[in-house]
N, C-alpha and C positions, 0 to 999 in steps of 0.2 A: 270271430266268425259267427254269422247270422242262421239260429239251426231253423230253417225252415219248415213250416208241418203244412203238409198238403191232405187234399180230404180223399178218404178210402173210397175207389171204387167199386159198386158193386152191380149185381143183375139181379133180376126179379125176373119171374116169369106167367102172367098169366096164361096157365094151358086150357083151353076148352074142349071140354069131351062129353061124351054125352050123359044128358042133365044137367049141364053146368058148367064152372070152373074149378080150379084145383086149390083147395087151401090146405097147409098142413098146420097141425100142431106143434108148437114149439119144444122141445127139452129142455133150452138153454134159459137163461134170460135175453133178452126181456120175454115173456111167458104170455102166450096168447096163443091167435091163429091169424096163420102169416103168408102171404105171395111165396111158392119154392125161391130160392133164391140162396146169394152167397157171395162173397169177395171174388174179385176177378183174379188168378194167379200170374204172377209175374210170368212174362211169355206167352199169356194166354187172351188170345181174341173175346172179345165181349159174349160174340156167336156160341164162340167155343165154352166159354165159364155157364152159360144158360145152356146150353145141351147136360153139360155135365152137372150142373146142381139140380135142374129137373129129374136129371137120371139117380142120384144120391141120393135127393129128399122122396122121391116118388115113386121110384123104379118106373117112371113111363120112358118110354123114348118117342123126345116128340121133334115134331118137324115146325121147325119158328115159320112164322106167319111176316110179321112186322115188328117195326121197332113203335111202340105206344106213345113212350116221350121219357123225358128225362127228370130225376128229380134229385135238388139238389139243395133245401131247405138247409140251416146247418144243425137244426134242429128234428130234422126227419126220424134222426138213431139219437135214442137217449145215451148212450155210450161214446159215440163220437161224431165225427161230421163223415157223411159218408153222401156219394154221390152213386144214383141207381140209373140202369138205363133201363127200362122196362120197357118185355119184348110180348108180344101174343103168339102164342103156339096153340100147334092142335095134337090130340093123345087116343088114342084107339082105344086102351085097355083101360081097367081099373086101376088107383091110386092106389099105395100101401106106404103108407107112412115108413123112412129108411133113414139113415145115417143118423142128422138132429132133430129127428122129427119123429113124436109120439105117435102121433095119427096120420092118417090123408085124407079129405072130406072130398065132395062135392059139394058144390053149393049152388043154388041161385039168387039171382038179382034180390030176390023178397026172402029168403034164406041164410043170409051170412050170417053168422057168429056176433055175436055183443063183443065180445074180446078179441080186438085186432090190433096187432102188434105194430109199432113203427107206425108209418104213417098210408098202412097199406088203406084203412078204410078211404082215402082221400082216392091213391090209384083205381079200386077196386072199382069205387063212384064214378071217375072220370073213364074208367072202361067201359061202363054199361054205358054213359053218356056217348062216347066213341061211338059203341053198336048203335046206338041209337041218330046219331045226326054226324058222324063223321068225323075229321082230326082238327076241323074248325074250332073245335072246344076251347085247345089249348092258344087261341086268339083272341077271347071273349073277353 
């Protein structure tokens, strides 16, 4: 029998609130500052796994905006091959860093972090590029 390995699904979320967007800092490895985000649970809608890791890593409860795009590099997660659907939300309150995550930051466009985990510096980029000229990007 042929054991087949499919690649792990997961969500990212950028939330935008004011000042900024939402990065947390890691716990775990790989150790940096990272998109909230997390595996999708079995039984669990894409929608649903991004309310829920937004709400885990950040205690915000946010209201999803769009779906950004999808990434699926097999080398995205130094760990394994994992596929993301990154979504745009919006957050009222302040970030608190919760569940895996040491910190919660804001940040801006000219503000992010040197240390960014996975392959969020790429997302984070193609998002300011989004606000700026629209979903064309992912065409270019």
């Amino acid at each position: 029998m042929t054991e087949y390995k499919n690649p792990l699904l997961t969500v990212d979320i950028i939330i935008e609130t004011t000042g900024g967007i939402v990065l947390i800092e890691r716990k775990n490895e790989p150790h940096g500052w990272a998109l909230p985000g997390g595996f999708v649970d079995y039984g669990e809608s894409i929608e649903d796994a991004a309310l829920r890791e937004a709400k885990e890593e950040t205690t915000l409860d946010v209201k999803l905006r769009c779906q950004l795009h999808t990434y699926s590099k097999p080398e995205r997660d130094p760990r394994f091959h994992t596929v993301s659907v990154v979504f745009v939300a919006v957050a009222e309150n302040e970030p608190k860093g919760a569940d895996d995550a040491l910190q919660a930051g804001v940040f801006t466009k000219d503000k992010v972090p040197k240390a960014i985990a996975f392959d969020h510096k790429k997302i984070i980029d193609d998002y300011f590029k989004w606000k700026e000229k629209g979903f064309q990007i992912f065409n270019e």
